[in-house]
C-alpha positions in Angstrom: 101.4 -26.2 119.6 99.3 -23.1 118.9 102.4 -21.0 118.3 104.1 -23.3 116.2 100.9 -23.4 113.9 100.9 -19.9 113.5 104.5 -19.9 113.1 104.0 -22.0 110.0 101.6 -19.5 108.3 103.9 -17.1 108.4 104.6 -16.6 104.4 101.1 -16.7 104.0 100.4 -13.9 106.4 103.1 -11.8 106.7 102.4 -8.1 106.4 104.4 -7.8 103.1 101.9 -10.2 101.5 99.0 -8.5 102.2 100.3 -4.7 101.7 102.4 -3.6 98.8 102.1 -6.1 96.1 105.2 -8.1 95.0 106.5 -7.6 91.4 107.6 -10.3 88.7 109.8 -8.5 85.8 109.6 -11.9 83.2 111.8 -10.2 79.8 113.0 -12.3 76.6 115.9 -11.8 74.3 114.8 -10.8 70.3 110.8 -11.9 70.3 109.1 -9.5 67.8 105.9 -8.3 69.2 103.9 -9.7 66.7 104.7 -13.4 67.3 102.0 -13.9 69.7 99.1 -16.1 69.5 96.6 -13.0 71.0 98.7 -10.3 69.0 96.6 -12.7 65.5 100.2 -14.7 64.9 99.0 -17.9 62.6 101.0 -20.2 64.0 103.1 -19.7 67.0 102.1 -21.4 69.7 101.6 -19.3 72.7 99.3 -20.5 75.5 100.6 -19.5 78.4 101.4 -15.6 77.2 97.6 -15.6 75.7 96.0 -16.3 78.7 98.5 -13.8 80.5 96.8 -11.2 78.1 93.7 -12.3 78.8 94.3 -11.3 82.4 95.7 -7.8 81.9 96.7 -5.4 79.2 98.4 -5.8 75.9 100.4 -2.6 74.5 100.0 -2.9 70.8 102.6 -0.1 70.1 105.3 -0.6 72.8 109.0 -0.1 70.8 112.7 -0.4 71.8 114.1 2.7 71.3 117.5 1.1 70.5 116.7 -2.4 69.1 119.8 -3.3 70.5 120.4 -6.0 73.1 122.5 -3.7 75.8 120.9 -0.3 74.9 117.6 -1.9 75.8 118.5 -3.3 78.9 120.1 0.1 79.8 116.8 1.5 79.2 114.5 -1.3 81.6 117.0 -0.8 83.9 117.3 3.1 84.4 114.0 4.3 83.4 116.1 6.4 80.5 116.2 7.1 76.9 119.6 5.9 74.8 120.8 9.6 74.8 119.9 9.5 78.9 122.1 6.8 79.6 124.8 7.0 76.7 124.8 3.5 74.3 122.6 3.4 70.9 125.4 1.4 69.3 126.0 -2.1 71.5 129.1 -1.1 73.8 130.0 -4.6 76.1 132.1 -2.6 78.1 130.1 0.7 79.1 129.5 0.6 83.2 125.9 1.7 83.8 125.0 5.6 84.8 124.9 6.6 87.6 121.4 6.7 88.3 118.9 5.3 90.5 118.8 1.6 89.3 115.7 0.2 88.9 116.2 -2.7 91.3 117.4 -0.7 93.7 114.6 1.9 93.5 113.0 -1.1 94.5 115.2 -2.0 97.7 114.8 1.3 98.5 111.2 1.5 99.5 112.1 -2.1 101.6 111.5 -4.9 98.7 114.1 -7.9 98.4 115.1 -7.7 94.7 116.3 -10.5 92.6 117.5 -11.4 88.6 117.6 -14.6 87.3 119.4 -15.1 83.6 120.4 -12.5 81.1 121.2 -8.8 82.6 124.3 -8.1 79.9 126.3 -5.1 81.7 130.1 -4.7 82.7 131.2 -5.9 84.5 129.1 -8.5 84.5 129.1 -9.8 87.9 127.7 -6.0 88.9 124.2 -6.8 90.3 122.9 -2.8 89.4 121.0 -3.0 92.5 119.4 -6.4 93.2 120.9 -8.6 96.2 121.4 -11.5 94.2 122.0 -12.5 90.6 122.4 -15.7 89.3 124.0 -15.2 85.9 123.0 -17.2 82.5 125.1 -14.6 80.0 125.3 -16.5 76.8 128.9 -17.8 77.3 130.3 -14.5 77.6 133.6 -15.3 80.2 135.8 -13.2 77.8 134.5 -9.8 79.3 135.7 -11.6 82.9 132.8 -13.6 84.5 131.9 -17.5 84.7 128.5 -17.6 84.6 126.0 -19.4 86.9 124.7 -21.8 84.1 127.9 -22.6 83.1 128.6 -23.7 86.6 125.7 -25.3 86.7 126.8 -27.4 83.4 130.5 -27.8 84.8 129.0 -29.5 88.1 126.3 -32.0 85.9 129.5 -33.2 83.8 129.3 -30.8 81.1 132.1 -28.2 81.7 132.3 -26.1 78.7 130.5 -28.1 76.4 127.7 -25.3 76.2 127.9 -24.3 72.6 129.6 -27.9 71.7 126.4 -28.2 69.2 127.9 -25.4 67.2 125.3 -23.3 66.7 126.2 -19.3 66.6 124.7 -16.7 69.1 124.4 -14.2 65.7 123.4 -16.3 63.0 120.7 -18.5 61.5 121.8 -22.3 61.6 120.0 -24.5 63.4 119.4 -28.3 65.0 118.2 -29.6 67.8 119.9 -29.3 71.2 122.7 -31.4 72.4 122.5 -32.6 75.9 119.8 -33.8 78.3 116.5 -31.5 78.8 117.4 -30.0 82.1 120.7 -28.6 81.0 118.6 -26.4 78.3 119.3 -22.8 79.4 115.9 -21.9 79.6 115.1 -24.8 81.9 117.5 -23.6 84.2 116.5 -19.8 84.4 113.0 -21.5 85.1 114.5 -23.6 87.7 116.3 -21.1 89.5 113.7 -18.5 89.3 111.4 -20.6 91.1 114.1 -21.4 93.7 114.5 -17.7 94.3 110.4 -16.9 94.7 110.3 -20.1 97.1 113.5 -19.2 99.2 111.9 -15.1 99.8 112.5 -13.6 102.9 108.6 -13.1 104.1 108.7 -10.3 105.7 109.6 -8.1 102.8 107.8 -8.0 99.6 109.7 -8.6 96.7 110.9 -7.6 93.0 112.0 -11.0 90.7 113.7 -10.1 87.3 113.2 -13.4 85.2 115.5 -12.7 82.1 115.5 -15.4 79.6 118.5 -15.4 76.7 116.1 -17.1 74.0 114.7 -16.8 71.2 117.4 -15.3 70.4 120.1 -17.6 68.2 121.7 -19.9 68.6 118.9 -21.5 67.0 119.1 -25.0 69.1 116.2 -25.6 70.9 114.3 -29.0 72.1 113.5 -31.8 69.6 110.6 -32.2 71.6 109.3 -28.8 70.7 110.9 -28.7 67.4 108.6 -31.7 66.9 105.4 -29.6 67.7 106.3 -27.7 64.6 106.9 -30.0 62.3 103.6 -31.0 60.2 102.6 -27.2 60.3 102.0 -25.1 57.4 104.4 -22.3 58.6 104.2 -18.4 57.4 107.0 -17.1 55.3 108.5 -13.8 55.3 107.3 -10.7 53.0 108.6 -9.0 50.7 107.9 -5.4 49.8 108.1 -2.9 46.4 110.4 -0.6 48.1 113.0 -3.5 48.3 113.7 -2.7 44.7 114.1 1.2 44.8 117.3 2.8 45.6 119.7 1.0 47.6 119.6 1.3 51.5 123.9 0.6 52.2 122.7 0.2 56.5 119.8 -3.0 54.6 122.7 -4.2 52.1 125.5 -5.0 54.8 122.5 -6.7 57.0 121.9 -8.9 54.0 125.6 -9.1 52.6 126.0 -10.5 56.4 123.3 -12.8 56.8 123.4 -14.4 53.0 120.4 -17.0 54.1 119.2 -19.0 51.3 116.1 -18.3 49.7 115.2 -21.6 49.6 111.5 -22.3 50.8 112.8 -25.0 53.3 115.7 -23.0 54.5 113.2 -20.7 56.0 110.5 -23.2 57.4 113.4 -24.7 59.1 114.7 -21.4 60.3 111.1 -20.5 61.9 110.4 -23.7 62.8 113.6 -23.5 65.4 112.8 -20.1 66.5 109.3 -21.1 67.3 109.9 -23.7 69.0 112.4 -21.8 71.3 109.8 -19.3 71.7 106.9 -21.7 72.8 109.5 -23.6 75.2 110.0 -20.0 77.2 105.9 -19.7 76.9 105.7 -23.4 78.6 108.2 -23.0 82.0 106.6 -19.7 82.5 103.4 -21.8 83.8 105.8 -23.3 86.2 106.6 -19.6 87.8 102.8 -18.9 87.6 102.3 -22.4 90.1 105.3 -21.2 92.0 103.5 -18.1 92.8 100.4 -19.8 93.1 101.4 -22.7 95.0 103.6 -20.2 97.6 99.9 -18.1 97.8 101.9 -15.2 96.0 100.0 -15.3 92.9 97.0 -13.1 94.1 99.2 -10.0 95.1 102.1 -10.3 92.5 102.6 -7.7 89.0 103.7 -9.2 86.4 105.3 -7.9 83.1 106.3 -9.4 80.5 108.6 -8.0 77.6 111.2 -8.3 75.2 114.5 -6.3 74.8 114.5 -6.1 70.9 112.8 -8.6 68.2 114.2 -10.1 64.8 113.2 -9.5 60.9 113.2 -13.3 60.5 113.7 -13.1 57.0 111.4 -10.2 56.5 112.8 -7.9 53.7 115.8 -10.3 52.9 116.5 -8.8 56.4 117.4 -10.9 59.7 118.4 -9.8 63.3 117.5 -6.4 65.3 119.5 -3.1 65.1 116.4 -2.0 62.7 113.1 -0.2 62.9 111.3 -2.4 60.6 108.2 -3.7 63.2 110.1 -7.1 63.4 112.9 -5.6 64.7 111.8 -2.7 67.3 108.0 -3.8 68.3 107.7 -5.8 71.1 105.7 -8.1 73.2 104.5 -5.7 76.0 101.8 -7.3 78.7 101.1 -5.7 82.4 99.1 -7.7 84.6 97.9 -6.2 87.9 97.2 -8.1 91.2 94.1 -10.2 91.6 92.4 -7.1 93.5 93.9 -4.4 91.3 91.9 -1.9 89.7 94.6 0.3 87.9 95.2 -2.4 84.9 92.0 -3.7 83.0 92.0 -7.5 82.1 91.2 -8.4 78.6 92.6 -5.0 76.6 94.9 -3.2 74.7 96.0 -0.4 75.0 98.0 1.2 71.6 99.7 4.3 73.1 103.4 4.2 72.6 105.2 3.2 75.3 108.8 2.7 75.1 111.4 -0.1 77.0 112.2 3.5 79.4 108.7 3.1 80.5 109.5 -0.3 82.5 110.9 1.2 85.4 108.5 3.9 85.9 105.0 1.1 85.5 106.9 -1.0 87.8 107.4 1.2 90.4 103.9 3.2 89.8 102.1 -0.3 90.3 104.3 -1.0 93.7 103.8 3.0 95.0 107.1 3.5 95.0 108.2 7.4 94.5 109.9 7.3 90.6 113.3 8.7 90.7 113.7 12.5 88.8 116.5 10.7 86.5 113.3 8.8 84.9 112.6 9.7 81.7 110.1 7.1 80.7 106.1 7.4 81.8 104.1 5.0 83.2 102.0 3.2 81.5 99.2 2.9 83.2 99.6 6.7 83.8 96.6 9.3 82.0 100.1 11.3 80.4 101.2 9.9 76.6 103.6 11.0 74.7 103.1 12.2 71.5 105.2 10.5 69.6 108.3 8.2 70.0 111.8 8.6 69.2 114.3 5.9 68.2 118.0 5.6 67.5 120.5 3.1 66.3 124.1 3.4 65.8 126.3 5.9 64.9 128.3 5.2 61.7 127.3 4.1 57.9 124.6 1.7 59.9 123.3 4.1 61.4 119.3 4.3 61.7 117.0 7.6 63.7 113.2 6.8 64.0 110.2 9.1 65.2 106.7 7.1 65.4 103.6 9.4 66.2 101.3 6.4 66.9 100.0 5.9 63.8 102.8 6.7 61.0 106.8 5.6 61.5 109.3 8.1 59.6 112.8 6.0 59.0 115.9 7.8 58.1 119.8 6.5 56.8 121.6 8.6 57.5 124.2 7.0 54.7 122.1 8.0 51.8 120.1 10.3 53.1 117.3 7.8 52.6 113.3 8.6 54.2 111.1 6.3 54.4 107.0 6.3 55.9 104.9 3.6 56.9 101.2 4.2 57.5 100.7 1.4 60.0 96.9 1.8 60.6 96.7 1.0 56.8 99.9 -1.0 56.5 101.1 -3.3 59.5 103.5 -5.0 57.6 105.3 -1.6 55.9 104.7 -3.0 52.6 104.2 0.6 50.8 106.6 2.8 51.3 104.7 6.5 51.5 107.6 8.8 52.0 106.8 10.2 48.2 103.2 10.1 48.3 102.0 13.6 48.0 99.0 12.5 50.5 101.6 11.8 53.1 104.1 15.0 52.7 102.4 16.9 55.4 102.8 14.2 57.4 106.5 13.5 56.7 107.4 17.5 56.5 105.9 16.8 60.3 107.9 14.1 61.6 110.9 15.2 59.5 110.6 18.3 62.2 110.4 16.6 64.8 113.1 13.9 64.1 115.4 17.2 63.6 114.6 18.0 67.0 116.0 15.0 68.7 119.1 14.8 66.8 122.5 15.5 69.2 126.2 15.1 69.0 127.8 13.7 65.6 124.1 13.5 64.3 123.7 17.3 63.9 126.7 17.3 61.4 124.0 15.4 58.9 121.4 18.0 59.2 121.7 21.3 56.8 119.2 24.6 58.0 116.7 22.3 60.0 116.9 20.0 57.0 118.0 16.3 56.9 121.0 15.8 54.6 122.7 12.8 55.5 126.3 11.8 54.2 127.3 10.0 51.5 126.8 6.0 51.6 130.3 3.9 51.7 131.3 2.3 48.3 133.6 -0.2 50.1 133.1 -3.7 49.2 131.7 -5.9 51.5 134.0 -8.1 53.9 133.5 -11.9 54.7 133.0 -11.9 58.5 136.6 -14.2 59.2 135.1 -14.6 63.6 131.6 -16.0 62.0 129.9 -13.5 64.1 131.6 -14.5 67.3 131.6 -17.8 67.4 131.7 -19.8 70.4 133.6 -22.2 71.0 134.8 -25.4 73.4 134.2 -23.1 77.3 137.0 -25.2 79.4 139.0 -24.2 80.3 138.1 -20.2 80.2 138.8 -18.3 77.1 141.3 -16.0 77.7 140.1 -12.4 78.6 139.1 -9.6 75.8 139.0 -6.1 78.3 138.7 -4.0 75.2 134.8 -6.0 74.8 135.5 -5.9 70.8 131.7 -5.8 69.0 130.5 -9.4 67.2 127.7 -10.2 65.8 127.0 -7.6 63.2 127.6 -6.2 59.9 
């Protein structure tokens, strides 16, 4: 009887359990950093993130450096800058670098490794490292995969019937969702997650990638939580001076695009969907917390939590990512260490600027794992900061180059040769525009320099003697969008195949 008592202990005594900590990787698809109840947000309703801050650190000025869903997730998953692993511009059908993956840095040094939901590479059944992924891809079988939700929906009656509310992955419609609570994708990423933490091998530690596809569109979340919205005074987007200036052609094709009404109640709606999506995600991420707890995992685990990219929400007359704008590139960025830790303090922040490329180096600094010499990020709970931040998006009359020093962001069109500077400290929202401030020319003439630096391939054809020149902005009339921004439509059977992974989704 004796050894079967300690035989059932096991998980809770194992020497993985006690040694190196496990790790749980928790990212979300387009939440702007600034939608966070801790981060001042007037409205959202963010419980569970809040009190996640409370118990660690909260990067204030943490940025994707392509605000672009598959360039970022190149980035957490490689440790490496756009130019590092070769994709600023969205391409479905770019295999990964060859490089030390982050999950299987991770396997390496003896850890099970594990993703759950969104991972967005080709093909898309490549598991870049972990053992096991169960899929939730955002109904993407054309590039040659059936995802595991849509299984899932297939074997609870619902084959195919995921996007049968006809809401658009790219756009801003919205109602509530369509079929019975559990069948909500974010439910099942939850569900399965907390499967995969309960069925751990435990005698290894272990490395869990929860990747939810929401808040990103379509806009169709839970009436439930739609509900909590409802009788709330929501915030409405700003507007700015510099709207009215000289036209920006990259800004006028996101708005040509995305023609949303200006109506008042267009945009309460419009929020009041996205919220709700978000503060569903913030709600089923207690239930990994009392997985972990529950399993006696919780003490010894890292956690991050992150976003790839976030939205302008209206912002600007602007909507979407694939912009430097704050609602666009800053994320949601919290580290929390083990319950014995002492590397990451509870209740701060921390307003260095730390980059998506940063992921894999924290992750494996907080699990003392060796960090691969293909890394380009830092760690962010290193003493090394970088001086300044460089960002880069697309590559033809969209195109977009950033350099942030911590303080002031430097924005640059290429298609117009258009500068602009925003003097954050003084002006979160980049309402005042201080490019042609004589105050602020030192400071541009600066980060003008160092934006020159970075430049590479096609981009040096746009620079003149060390000085930015740009190229002339297109006069071509805009184009109605005849796909709706990819639409989806009924899922069985399969879509036929697309292998040349054509671009939706943007202007």
């Amino acid at each position: 009887m004796a050894k079967l008592s300690a035989m059932s202990t096991l998980p809770n005594m194992s020497k993985s359990d006690r040694a190196q900590p496990h790790v749980l990787f928790i990212s979300v698809d387009q939440w702007p950093g600034h939608l966070l109840g801790c981060a001042g947000h007037p409205v959202i309703q963010t419980p569970t993130l809040d009190h996640l801050a409370r118990l660690g650190t909260r990067y204030t000025r943490a940025y994707a450096e392509s605000p672009i869903c598959i360039p970022s997730r190149r980035s957490m998953m490689t440790g490496l800058s756009p130019k590092g692993h070769g994709d600023r511009s969205f391409n479905p059908t770019l295999r990964m670098p060859e490089v030390p993956s982050l999950a299987q840095s991770f396997r390496d040094a003896g850890y099970q490794a594990y993703a759950v939901g969104k991972l967005h590479v080709y093909p898309p059944r490549d598991r870049i490292g972990f053992d096991d992924v169960l899929l939730a891809e955002e109904g993407r079988p054309k590039l040659g995969a059936i995802d595991d939700y849509e299984m899932y929906l297939a074997a609870q009656g619902h084959a195919g019937e995921q996007f049968m509310h006809g809401m658009n992955n790219n756009d801003y419609l919205n109602r509530p969702w369509h079929l019975d609570e559990a069948s909500h994708v974010t439910n099942w990423i939850t569900r399965e997650a907390a499967k995969t933490i309960k069925r751990r091998d435990p005698t290894q530690p272990a490395f869990w990638h929860v990747s939810y596809s929401h808040p990103h569109p379509p806009l169709a979340p839970l009436q439930c939580y739609l509900d909590m919205y409802r009788d709330m005074t929501l915030d409405a987007p700003w507007h700015a001076e510099w709207e009215k200036g000289s036209p920006i052609s990259a800004l006028d094709a996101v708005r040509d695009y995305w023609p949303v009404s200006d109506n008042p109640d267009t945009h309460k709606q419009l929020r009041q969907a996205y919220y709700a999506l978000c503060t569903h995600i913030d709600h089923q991420l207690r239930i990994l917390w009392g997985t972990l707890r529950e399993e006696d995992l919780l003490q010894n685990t890292v956690i991050l939590f992150t976003a790839d990219h976030g939205d302008m929400l209206g912002n600007f007359g602007l909507w979407a990512k694939r912009m430097f704008y704050e609602g666009a590139s800053a994320l949601p960025m919290i580290l929390v260490d083990t319950a014995q830790g002492q590397r990451v303090k509870a209740n701060q922040v921390d307003s260095r600027l730390v980059g998506l490329q940063d992921i894999m180096p924290t992750l494996l600094d907080m699990a003392g794992i060796a960090i691969p010499s293909s890394v380009e990020g830092l760690s962010m709970v290193g003493e090394h900061k970088r001086p300044f931040l460089y960002g880069e998006c697309r590559e033809d009359a969209g195109a977009t180059r950033m350099v942030h020093d911590g303080r002031h962001k430097l924005i640059w069109y290429p298609a117009g040769n258009v500068v602009q500077l925003f003097d954050l400290e003084r002006d979160p929202k980049e309402l005042v525009d201080c490019a042609a401030q004589a105050e602020y020319q030192a400071i541009r003439q600066q980060l003008e320099s160092i934006l020159v630096s970075q430049l590479y391939g096609d981009d040096l054809n746009w620079v003149d003697q060390g000085q930015l020149k740009g190229f002339a902005a297109p006069t071509a009339p805009f184009k109605a969008d005849r796909g709706m921004s990819g639409q989806r439509g009924l899922h069985f059977p399969t879509p036929p195949l697309d292998p040349l992974g054509q671009q939706v989704g943007s202007p």
